[in-house]
mmCIF file as Biopython writes it, N, C-alpha, C and O atoms, coordinates in Angstrom:
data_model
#
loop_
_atom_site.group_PDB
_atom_site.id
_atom_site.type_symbol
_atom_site.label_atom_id
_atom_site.label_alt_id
_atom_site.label_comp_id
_atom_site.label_asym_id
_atom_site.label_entity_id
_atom_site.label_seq_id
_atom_site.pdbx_PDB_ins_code
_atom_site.Cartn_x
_atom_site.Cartn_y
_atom_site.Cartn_z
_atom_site.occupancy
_atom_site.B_iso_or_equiv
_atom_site.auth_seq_id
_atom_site.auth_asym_id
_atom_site.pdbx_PDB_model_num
ATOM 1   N N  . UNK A ? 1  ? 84.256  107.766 137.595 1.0 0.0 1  A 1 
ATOM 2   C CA . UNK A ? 1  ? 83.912  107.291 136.265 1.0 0.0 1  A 1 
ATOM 3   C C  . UNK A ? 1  ? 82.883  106.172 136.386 1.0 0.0 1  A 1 
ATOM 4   O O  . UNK A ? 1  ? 82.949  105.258 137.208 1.0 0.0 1  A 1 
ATOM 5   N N  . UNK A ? 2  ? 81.947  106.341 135.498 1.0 0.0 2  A 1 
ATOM 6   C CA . UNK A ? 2  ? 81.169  105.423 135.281 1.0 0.0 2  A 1 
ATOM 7   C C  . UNK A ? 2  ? 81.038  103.414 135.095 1.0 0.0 2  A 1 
ATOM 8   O O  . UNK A ? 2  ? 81.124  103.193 133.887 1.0 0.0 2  A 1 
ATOM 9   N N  . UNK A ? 3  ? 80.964  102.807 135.445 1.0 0.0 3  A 1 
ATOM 10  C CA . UNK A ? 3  ? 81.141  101.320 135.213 1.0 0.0 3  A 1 
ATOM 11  C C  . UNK A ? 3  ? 80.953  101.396 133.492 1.0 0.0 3  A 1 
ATOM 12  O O  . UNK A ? 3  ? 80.181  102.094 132.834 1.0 0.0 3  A 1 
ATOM 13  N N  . UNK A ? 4  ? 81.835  100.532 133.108 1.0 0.0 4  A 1 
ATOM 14  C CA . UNK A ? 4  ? 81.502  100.555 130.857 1.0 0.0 4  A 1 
ATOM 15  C C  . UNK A ? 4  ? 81.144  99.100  131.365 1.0 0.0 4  A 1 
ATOM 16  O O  . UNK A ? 4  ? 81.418  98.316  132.273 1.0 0.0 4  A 1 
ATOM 17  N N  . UNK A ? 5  ? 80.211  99.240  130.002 1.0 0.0 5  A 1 
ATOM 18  C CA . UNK A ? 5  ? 79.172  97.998  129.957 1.0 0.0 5  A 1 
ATOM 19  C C  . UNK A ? 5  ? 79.913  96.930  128.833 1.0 0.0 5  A 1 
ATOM 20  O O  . UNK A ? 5  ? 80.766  97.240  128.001 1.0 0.0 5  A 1 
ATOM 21  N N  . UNK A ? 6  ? 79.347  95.643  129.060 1.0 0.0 6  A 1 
ATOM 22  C CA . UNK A ? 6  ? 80.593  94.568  128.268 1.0 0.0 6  A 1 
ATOM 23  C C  . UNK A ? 6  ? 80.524  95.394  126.530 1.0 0.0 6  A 1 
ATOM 24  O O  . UNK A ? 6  ? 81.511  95.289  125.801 1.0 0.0 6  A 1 
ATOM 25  N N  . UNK A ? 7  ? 79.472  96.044  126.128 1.0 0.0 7  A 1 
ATOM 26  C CA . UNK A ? 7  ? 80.048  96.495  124.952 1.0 0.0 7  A 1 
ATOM 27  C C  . UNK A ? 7  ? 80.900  97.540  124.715 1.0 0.0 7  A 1 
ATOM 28  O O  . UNK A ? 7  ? 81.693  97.618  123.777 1.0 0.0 7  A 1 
ATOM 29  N N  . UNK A ? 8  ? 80.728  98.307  125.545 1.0 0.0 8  A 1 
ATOM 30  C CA . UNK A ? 8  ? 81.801  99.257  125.664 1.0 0.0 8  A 1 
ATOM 31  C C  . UNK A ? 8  ? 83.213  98.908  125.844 1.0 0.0 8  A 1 
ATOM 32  O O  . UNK A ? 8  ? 84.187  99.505  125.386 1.0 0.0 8  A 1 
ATOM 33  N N  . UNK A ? 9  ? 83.182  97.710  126.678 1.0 0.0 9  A 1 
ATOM 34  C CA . UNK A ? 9  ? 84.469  97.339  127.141 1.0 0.0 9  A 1 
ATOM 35  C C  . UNK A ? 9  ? 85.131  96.584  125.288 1.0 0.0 9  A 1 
ATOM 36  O O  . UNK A ? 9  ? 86.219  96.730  124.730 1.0 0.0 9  A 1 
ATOM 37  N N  . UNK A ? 10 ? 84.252  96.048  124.988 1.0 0.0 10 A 1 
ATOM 38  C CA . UNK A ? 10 ? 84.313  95.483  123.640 1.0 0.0 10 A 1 
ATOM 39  C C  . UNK A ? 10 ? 84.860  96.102  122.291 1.0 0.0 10 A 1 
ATOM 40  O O  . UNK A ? 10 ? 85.460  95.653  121.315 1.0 0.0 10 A 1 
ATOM 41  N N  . UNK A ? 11 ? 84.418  97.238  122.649 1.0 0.0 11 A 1 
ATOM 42  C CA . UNK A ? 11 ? 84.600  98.417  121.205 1.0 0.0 11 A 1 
ATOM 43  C C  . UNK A ? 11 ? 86.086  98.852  121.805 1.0 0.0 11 A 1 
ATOM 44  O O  . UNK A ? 11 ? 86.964  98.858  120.942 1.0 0.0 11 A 1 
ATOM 45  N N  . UNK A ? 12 ? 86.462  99.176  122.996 1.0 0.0 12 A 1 
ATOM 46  C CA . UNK A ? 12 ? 87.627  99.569  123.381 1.0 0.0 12 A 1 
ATOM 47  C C  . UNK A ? 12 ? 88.613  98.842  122.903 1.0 0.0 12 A 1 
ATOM 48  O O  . UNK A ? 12 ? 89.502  99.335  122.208 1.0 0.0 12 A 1 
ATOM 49  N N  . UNK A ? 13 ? 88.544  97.242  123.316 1.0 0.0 13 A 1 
ATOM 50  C CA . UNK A ? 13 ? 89.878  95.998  122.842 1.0 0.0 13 A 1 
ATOM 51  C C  . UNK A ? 13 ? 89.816  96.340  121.626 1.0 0.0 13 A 1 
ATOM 52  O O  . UNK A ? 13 ? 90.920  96.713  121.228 1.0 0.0 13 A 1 
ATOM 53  N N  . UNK A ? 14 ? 88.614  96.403  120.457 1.0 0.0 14 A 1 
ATOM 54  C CA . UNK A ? 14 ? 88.899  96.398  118.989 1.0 0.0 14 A 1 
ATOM 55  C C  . UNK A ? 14 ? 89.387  97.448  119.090 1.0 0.0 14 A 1 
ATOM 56  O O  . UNK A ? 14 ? 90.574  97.435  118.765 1.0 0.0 14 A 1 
ATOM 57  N N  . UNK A ? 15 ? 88.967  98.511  119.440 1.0 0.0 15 A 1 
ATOM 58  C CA . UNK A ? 15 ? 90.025  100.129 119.132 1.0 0.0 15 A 1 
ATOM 59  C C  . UNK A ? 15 ? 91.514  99.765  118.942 1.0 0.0 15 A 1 
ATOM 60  O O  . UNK A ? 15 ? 92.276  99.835  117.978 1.0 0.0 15 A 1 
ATOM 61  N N  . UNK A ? 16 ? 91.670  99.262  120.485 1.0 0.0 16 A 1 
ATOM 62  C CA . UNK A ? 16 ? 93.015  99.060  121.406 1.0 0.0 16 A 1 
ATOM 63  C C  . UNK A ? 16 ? 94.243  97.792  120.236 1.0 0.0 16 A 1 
ATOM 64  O O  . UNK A ? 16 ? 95.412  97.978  119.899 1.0 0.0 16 A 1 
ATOM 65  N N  . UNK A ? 17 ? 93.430  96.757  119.968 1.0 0.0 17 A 1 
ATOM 66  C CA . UNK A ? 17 ? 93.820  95.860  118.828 1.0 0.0 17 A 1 
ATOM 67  C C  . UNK A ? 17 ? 94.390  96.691  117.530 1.0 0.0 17 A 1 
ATOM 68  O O  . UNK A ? 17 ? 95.541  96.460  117.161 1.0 0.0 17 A 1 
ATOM 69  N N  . UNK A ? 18 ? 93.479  97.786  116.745 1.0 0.0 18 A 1 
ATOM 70  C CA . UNK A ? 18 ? 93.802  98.254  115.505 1.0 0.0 18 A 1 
ATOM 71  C C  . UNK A ? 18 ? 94.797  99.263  115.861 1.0 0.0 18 A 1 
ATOM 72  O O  . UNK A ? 18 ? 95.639  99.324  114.965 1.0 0.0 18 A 1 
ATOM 73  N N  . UNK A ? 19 ? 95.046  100.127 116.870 1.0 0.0 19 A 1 
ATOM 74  C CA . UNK A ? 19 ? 95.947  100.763 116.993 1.0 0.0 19 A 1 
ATOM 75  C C  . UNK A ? 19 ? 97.236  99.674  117.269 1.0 0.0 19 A 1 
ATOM 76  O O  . UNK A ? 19 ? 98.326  100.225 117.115 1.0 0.0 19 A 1 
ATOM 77  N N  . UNK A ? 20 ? 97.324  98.103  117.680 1.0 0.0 20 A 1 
ATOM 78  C CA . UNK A ? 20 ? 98.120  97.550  118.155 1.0 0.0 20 A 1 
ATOM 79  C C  . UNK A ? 20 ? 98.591  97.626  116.688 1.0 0.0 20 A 1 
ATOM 80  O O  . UNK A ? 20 ? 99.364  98.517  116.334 1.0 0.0 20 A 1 
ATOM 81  N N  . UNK A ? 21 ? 98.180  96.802  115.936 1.0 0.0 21 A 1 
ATOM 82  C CA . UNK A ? 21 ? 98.521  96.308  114.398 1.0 0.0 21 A 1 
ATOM 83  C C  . UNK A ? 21 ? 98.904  97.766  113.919 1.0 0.0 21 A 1 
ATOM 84  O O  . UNK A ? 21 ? 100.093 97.920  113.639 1.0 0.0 21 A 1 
ATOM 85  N N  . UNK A ? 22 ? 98.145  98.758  113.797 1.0 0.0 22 A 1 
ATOM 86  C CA . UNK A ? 22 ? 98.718  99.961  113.331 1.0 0.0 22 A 1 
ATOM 87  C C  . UNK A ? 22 ? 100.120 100.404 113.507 1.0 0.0 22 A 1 
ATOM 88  O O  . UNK A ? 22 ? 100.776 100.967 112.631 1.0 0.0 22 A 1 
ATOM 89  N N  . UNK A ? 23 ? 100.656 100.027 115.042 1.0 0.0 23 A 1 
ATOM 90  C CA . UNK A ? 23 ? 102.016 100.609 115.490 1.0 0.0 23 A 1 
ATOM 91  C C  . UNK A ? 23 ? 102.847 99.951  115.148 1.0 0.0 23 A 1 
ATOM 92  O O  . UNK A ? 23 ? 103.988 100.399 115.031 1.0 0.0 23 A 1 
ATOM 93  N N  . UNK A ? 24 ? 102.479 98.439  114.830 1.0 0.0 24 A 1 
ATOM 94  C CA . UNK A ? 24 ? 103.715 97.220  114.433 1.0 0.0 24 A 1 
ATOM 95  C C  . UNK A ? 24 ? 103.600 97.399  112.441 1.0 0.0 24 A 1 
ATOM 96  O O  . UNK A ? 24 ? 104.405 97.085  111.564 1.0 0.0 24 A 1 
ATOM 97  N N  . UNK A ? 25 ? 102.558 97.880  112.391 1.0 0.0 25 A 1 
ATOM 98  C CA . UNK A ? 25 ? 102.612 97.685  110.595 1.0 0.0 25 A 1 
ATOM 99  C C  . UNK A ? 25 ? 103.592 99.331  110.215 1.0 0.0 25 A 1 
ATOM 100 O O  . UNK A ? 25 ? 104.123 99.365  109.105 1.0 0.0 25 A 1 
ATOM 101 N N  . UNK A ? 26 ? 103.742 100.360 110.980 1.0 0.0 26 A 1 
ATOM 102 C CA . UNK A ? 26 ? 104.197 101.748 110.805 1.0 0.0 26 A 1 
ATOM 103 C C  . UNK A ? 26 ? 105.155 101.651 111.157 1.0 0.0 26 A 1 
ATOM 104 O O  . UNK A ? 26 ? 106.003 102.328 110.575 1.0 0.0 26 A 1 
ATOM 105 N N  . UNK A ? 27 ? 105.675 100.629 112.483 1.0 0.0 27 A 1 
ATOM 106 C CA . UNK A ? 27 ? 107.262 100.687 112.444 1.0 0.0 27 A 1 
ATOM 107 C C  . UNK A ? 27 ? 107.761 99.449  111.455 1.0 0.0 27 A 1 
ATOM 108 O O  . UNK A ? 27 ? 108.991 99.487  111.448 1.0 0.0 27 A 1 
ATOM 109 N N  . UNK A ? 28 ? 107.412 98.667  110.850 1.0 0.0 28 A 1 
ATOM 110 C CA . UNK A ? 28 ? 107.866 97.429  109.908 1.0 0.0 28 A 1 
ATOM 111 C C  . UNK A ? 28 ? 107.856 98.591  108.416 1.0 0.0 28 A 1 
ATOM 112 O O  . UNK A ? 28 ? 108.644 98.435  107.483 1.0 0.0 28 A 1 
ATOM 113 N N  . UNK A ? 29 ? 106.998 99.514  108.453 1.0 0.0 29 A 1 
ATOM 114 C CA . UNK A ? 29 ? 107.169 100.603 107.450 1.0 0.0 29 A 1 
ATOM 115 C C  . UNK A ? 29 ? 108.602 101.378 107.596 1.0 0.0 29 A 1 
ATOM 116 O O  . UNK A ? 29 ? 109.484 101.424 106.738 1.0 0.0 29 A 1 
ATOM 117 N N  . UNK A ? 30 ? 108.613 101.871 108.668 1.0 0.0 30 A 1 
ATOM 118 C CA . UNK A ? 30 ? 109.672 102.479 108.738 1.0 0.0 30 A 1 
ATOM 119 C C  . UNK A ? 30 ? 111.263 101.888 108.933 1.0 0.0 30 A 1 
ATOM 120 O O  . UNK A ? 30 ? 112.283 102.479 108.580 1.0 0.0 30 A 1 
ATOM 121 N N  . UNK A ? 31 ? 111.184 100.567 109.587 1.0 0.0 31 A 1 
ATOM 122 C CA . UNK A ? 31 ? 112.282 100.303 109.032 1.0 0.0 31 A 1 
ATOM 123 C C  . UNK A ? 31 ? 112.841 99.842  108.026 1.0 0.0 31 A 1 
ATOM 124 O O  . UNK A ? 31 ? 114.070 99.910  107.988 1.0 0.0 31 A 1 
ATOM 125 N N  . UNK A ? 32 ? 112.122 99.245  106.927 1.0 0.0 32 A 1 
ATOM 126 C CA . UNK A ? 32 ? 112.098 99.303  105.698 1.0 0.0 32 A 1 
ATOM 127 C C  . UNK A ? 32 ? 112.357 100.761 104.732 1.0 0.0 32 A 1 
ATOM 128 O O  . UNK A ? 32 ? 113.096 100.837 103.751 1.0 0.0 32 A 1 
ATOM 129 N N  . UNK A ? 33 ? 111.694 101.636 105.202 1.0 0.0 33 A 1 
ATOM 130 C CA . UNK A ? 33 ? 112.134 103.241 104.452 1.0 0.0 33 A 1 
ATOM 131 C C  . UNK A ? 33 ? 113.825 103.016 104.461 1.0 0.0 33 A 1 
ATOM 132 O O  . UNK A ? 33 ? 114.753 102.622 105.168 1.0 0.0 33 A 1 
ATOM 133 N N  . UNK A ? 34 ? 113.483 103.598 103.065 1.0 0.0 34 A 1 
ATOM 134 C CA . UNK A ? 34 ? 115.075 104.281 103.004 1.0 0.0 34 A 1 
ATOM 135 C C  . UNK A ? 34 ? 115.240 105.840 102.905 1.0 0.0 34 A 1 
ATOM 136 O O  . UNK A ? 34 ? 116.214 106.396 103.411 1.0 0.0 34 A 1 
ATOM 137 N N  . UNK A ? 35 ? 114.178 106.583 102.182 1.0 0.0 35 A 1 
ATOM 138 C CA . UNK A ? 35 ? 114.183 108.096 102.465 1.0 0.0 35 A 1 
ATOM 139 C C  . UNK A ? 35 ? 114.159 108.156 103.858 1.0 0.0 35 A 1 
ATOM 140 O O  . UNK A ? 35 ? 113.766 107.323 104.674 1.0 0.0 35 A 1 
ATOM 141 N N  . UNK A ? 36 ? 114.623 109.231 104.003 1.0 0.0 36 A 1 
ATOM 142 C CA . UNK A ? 36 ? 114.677 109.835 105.405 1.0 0.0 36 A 1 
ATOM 143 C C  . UNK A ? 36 ? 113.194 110.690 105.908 1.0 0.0 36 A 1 
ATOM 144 O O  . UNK A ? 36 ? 112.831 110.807 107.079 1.0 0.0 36 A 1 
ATOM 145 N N  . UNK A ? 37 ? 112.695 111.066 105.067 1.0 0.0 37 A 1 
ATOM 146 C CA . UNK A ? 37 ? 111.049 111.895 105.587 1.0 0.0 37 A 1 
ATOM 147 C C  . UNK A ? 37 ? 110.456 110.301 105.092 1.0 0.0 37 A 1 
ATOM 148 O O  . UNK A ? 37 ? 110.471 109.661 106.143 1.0 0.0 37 A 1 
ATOM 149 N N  . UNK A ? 38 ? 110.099 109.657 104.310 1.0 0.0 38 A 1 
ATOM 150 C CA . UNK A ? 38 ? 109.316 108.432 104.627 1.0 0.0 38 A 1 
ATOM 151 C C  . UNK A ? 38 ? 109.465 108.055 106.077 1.0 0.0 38 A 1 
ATOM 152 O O  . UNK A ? 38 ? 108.492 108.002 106.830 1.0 0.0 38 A 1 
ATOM 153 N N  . UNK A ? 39 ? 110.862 107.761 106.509 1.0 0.0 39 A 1 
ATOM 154 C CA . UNK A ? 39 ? 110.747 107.549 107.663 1.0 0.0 39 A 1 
ATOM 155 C C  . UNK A ? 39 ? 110.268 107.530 108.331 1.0 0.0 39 A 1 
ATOM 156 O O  . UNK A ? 39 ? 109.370 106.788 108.726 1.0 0.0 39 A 1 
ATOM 157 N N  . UNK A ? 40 ? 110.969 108.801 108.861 1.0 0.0 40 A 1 
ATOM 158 C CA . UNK A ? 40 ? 110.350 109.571 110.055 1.0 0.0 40 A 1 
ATOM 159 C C  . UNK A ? 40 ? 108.851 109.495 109.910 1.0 0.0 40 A 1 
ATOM 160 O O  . UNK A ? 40 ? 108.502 109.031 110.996 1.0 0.0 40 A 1 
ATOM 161 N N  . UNK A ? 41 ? 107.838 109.675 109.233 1.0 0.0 41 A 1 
ATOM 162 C CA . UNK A ? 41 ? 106.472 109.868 108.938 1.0 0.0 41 A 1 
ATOM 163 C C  . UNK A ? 41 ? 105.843 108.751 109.762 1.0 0.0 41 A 1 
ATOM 164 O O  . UNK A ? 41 ? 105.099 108.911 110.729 1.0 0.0 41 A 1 
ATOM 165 N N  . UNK A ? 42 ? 106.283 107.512 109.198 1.0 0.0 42 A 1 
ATOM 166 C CA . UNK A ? 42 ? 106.003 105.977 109.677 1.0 0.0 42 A 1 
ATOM 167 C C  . UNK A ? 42 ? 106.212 105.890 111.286 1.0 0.0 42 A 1 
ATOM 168 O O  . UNK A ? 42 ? 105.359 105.533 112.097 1.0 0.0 42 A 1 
ATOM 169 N N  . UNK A ? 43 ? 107.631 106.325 111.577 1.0 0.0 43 A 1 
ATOM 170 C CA . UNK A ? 43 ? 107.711 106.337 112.939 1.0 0.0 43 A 1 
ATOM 171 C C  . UNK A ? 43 ? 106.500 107.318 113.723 1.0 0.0 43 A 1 
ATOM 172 O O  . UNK A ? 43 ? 105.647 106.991 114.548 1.0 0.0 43 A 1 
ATOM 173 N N  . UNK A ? 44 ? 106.823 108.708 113.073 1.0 0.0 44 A 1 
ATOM 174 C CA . UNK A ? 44 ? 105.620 109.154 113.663 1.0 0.0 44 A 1 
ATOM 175 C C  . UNK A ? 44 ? 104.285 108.321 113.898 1.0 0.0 44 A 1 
ATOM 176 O O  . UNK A ? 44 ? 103.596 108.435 114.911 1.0 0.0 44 A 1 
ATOM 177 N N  . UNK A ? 45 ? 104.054 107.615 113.019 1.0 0.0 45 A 1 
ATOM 178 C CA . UNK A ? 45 ? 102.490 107.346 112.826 1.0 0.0 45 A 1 
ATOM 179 C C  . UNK A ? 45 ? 102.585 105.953 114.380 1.0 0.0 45 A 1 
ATOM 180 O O  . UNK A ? 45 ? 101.836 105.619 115.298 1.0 0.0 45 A 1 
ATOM 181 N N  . UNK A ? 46 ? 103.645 105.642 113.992 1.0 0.0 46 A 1 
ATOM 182 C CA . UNK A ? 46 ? 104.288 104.500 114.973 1.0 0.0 46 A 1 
ATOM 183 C C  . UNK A ? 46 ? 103.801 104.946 116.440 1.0 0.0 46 A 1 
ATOM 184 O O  . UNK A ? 46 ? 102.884 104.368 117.022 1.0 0.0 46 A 1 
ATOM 185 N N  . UNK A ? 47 ? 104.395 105.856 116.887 1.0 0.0 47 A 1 
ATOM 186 C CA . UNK A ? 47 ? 104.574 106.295 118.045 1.0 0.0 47 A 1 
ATOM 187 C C  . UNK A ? 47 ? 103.022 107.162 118.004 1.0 0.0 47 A 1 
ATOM 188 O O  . UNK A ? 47 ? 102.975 107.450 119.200 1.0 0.0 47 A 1 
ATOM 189 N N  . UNK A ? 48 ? 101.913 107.676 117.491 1.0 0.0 48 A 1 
ATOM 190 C CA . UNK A ? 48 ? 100.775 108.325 117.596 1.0 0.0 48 A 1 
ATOM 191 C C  . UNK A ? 48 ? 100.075 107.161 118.078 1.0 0.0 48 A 1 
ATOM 192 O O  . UNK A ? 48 ? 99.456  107.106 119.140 1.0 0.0 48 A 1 
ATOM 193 N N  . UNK A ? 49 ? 100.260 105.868 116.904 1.0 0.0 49 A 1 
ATOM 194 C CA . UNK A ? 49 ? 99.448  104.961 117.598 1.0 0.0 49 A 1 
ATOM 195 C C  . UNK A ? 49 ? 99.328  104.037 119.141 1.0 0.0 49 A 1 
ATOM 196 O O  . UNK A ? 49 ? 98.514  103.528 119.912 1.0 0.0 49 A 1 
ATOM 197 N N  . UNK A ? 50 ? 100.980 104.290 118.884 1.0 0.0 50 A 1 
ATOM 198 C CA . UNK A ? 50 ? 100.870 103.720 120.710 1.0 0.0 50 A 1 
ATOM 199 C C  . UNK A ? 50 ? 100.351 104.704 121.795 1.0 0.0 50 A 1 
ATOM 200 O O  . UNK A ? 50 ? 99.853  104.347 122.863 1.0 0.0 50 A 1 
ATOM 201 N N  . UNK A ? 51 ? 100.567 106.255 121.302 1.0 0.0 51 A 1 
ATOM 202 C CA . UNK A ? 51 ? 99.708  107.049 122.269 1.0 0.0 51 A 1 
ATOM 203 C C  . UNK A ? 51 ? 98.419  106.860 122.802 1.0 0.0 51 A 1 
ATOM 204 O O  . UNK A ? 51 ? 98.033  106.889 123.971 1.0 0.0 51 A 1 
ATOM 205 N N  . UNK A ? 52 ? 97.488  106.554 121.165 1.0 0.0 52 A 1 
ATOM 206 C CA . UNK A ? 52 ? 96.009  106.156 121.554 1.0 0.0 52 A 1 
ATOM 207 C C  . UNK A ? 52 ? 95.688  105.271 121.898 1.0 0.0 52 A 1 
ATOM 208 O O  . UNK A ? 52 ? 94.687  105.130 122.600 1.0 0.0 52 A 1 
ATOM 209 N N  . UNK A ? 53 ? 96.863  103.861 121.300 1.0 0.0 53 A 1 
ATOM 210 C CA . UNK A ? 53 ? 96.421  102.921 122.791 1.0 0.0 53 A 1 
ATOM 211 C C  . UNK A ? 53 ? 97.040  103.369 124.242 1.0 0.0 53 A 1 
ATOM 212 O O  . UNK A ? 53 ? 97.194  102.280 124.796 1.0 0.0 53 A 1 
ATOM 213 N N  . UNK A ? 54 ? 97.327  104.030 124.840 1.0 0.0 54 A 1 
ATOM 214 C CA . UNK A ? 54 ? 97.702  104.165 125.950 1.0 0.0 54 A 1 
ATOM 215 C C  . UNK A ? 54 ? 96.721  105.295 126.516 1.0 0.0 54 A 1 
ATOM 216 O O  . UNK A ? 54 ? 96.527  105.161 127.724 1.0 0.0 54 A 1 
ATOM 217 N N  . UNK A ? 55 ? 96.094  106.315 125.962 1.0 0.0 55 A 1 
ATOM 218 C CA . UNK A ? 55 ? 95.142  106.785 126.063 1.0 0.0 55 A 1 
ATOM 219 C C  . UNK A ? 55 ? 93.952  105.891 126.140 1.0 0.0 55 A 1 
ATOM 220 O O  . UNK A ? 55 ? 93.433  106.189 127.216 1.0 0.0 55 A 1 
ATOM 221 N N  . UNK A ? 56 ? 93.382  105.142 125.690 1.0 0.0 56 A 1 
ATOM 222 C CA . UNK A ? 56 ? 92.472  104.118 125.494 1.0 0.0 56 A 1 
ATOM 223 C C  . UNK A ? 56 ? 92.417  103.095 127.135 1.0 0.0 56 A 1 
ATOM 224 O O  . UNK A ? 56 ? 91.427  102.795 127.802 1.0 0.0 56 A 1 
ATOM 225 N N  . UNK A ? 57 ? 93.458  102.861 127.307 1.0 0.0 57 A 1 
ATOM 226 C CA . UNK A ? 57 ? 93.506  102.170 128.310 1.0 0.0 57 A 1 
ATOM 227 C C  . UNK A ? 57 ? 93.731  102.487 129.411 1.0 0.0 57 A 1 
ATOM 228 O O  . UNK A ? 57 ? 93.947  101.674 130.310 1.0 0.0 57 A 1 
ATOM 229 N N  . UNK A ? 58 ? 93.724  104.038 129.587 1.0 0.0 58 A 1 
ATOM 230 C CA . UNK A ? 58 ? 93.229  105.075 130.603 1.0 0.0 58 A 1 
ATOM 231 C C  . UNK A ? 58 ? 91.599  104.127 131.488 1.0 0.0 58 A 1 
ATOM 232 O O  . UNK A ? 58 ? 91.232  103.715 132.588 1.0 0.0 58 A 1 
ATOM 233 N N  . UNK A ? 59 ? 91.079  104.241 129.881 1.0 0.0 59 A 1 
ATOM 234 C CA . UNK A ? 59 ? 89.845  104.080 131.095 1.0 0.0 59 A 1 
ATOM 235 C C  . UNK A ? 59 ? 89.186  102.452 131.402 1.0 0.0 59 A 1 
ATOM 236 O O  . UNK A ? 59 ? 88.050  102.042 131.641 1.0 0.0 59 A 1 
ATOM 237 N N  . UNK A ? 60 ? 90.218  101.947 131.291 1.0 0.0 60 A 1 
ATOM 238 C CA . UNK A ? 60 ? 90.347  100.674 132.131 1.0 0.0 60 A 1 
ATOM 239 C C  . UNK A ? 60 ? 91.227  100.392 133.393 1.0 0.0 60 A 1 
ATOM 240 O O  . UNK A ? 60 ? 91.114  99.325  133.995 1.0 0.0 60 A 1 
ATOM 241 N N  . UNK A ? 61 ? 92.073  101.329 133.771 1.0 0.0 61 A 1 
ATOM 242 C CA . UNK A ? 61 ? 92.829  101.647 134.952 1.0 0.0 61 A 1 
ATOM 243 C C  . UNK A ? 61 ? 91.345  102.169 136.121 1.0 0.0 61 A 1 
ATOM 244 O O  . UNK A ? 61 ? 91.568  102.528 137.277 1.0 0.0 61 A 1 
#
């Protein structure tokens, strides 16, 4: 893999940041739900976003 240049590395943390806030604002959603498909939805979205940060930070390993 290629060396990422400081902006690249730059656009990644902001990615890596909005998916952070994304996963803490979807599970503070979901445990607040009281339907049961609200729920689950939130969690889903919960757990997608920690995927793409963890995908994301693939290519800083």
């Amino acid at each position: 893999m290629a060396n990422l240049s400081e902006l690249e590395l730059q656009n990644l943390r902001h990615l890596m940041g909005g998916y952070d806030v994304t996963h803490c604002k979807m599970k503070e959603y979901a445990e607040c739900a009281t339907d049961s498909q609200v729920k689950q939805f939130f969690e889903k979205g919960a757990k997608s976003a920690m995927q793409n940060k963890q995908e994301l930070m693939k290519f800083l390993g």
